[in-house]
C-alpha atoms as a printed R data frame, in Angstrom:
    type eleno elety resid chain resno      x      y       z
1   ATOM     1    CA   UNK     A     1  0.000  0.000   0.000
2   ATOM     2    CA   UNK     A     2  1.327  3.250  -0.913
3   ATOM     3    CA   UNK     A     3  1.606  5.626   2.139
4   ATOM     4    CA   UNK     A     4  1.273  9.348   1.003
5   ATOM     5    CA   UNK     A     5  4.128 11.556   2.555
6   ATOM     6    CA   UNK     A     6  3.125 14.489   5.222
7   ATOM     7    CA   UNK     A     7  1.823 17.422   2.890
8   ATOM     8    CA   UNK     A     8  4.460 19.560   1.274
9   ATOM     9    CA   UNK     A     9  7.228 16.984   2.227
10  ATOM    10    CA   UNK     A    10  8.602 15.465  -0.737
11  ATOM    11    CA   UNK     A    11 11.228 12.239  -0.604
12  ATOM    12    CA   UNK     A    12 14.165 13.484  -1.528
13  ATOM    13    CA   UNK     A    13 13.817 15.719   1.522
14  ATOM    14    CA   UNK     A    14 13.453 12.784   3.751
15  ATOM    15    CA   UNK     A    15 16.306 10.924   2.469
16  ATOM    16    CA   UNK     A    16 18.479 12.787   4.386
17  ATOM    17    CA   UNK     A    17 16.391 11.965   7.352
18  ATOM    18    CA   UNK     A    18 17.671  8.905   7.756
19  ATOM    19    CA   UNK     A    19 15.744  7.371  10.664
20  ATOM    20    CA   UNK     A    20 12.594  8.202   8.933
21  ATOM    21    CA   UNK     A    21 13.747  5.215   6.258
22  ATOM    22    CA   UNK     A    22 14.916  3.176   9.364
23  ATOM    23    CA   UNK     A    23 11.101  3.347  10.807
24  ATOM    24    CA   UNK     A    24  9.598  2.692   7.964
25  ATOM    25    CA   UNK     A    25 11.390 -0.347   7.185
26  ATOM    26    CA   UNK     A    26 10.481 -1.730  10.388
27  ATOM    27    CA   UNK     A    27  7.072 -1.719   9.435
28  ATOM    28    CA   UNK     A    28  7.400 -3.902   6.133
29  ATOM    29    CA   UNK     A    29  6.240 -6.925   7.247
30  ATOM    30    CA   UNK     A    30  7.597 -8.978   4.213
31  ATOM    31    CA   UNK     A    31 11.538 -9.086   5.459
32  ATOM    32    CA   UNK     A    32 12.119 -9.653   1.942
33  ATOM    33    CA   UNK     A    33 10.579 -6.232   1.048
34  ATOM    34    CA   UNK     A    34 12.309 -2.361   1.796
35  ATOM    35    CA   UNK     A    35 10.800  0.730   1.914
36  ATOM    36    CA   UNK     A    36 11.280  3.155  -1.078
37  ATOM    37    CA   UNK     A    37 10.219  6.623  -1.068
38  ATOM    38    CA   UNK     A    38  8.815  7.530  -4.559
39  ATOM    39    CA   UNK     A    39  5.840  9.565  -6.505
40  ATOM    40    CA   UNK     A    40  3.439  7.916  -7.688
41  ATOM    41    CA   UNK     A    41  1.197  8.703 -10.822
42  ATOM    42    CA   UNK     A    42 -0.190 10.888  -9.473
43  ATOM    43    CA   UNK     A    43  2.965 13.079  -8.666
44  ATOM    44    CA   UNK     A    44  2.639 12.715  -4.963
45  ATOM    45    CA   UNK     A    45  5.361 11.179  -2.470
46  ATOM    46    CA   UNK     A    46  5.128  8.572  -0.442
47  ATOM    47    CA   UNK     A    47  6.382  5.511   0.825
48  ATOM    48    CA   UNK     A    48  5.886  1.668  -0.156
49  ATOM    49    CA   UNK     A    49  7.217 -1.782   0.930
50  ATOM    50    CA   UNK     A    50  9.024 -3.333  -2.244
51  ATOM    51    CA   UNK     A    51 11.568 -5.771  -3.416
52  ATOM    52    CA   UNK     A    52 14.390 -3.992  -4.471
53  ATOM    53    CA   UNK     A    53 14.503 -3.544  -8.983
54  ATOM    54    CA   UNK     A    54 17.815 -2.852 -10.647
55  ATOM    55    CA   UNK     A    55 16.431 -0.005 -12.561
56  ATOM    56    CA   UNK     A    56 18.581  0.659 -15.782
57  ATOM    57    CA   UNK     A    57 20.380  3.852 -16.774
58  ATOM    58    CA   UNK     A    58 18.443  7.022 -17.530
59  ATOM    59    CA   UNK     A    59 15.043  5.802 -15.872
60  ATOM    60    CA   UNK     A    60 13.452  5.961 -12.235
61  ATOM    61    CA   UNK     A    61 11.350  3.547 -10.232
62  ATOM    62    CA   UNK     A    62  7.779  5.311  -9.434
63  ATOM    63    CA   UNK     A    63  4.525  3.864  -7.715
64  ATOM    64    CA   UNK     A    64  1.932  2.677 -10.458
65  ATOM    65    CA   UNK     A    65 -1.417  3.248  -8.456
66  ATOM    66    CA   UNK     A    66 -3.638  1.158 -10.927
67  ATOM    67    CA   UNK     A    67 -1.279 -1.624 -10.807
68  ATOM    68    CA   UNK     A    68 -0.645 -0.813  -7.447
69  ATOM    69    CA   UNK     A    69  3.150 -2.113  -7.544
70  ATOM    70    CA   UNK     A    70  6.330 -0.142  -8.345
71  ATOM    71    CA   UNK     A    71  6.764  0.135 -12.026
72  ATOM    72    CA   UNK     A    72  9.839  1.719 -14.370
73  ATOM    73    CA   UNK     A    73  9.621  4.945 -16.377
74  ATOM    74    CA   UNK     A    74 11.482  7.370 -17.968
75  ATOM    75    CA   UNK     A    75 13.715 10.358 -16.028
76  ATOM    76    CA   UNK     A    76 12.840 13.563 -15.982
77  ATOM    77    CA   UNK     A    77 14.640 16.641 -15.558
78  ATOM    78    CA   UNK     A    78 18.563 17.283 -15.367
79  ATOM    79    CA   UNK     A    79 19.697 14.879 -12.615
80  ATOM    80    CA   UNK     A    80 19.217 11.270 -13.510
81  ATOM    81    CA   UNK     A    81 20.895  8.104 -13.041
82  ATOM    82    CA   UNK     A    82 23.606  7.718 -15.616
83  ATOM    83    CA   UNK     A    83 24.412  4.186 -14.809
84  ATOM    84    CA   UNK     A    84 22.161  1.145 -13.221
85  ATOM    85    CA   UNK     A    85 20.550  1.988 -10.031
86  ATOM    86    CA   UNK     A    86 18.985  0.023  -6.927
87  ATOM    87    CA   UNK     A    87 15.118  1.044  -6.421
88  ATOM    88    CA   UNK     A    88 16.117  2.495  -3.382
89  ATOM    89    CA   UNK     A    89 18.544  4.856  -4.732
90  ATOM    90    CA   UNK     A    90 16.187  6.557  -6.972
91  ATOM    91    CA   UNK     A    91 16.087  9.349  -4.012
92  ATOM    92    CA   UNK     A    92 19.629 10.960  -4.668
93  ATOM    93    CA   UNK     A    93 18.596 11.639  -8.461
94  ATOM    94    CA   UNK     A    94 16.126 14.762  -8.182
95  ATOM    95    CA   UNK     A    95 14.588 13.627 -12.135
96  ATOM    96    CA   UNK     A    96 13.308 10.882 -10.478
97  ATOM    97    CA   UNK     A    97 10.737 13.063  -8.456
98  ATOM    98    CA   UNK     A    98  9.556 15.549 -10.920
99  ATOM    99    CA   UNK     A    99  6.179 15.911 -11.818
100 ATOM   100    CA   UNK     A   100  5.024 13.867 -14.746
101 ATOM   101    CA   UNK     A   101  2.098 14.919 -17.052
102 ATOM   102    CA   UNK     A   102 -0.441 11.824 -17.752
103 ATOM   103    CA   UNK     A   103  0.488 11.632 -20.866
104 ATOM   104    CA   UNK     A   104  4.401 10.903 -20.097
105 ATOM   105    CA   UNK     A   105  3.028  7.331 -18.692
């Protein structure tokens, strides 16, 4: 279930927060699963319990509410991954978290 960040709080913010990421990894109950901070479709931030994806070079993890599962798409912006990326280091990329029009799906 995605869990919508506080309002005006965005993830990159929080990943320098680190024992925000701590608590909210304690409370994925699948230990197989982590907890990633991304947008969603919708452009809002929030966090999820996930497996971690390799997500390849130039693109950015984000939550896919009508699948309701993380999902892959292309990065935005100037700061993007320029080589393969964990899921859960889509937060030190600022492209990853920019806002998306509907028709950029």
């Amino acid at each position: 279930m995605f869990e919508h960040l506080k309002e005006g709080a965005t993830c990159p913010e929080l990943f320098f927060s680190n024992s925000e990421y701590q608590e909210k990894n304690m409370e994925c109950l699948d230990e197989n699963k982590t907890a990633h901070c991304l947008i969603d479709d919708q452009n809002n931030h929030g966090f999820v319990c996930e497996n971690i994806l390799k997500i390849p070079k130039g693109k950015c993890p984000f939550f896919d509410n009508k699948k309701e599962r993380m999902a892959i798409r292309q990065c935005q912006g100037k700061n993007c991954p320029s080589e393969e990326i964990n899921s859960t280091a889509a937060v030190k990329f600022d492209g990853c978290y920019e806002e998306y029009r509907h028709d950029e799906l």
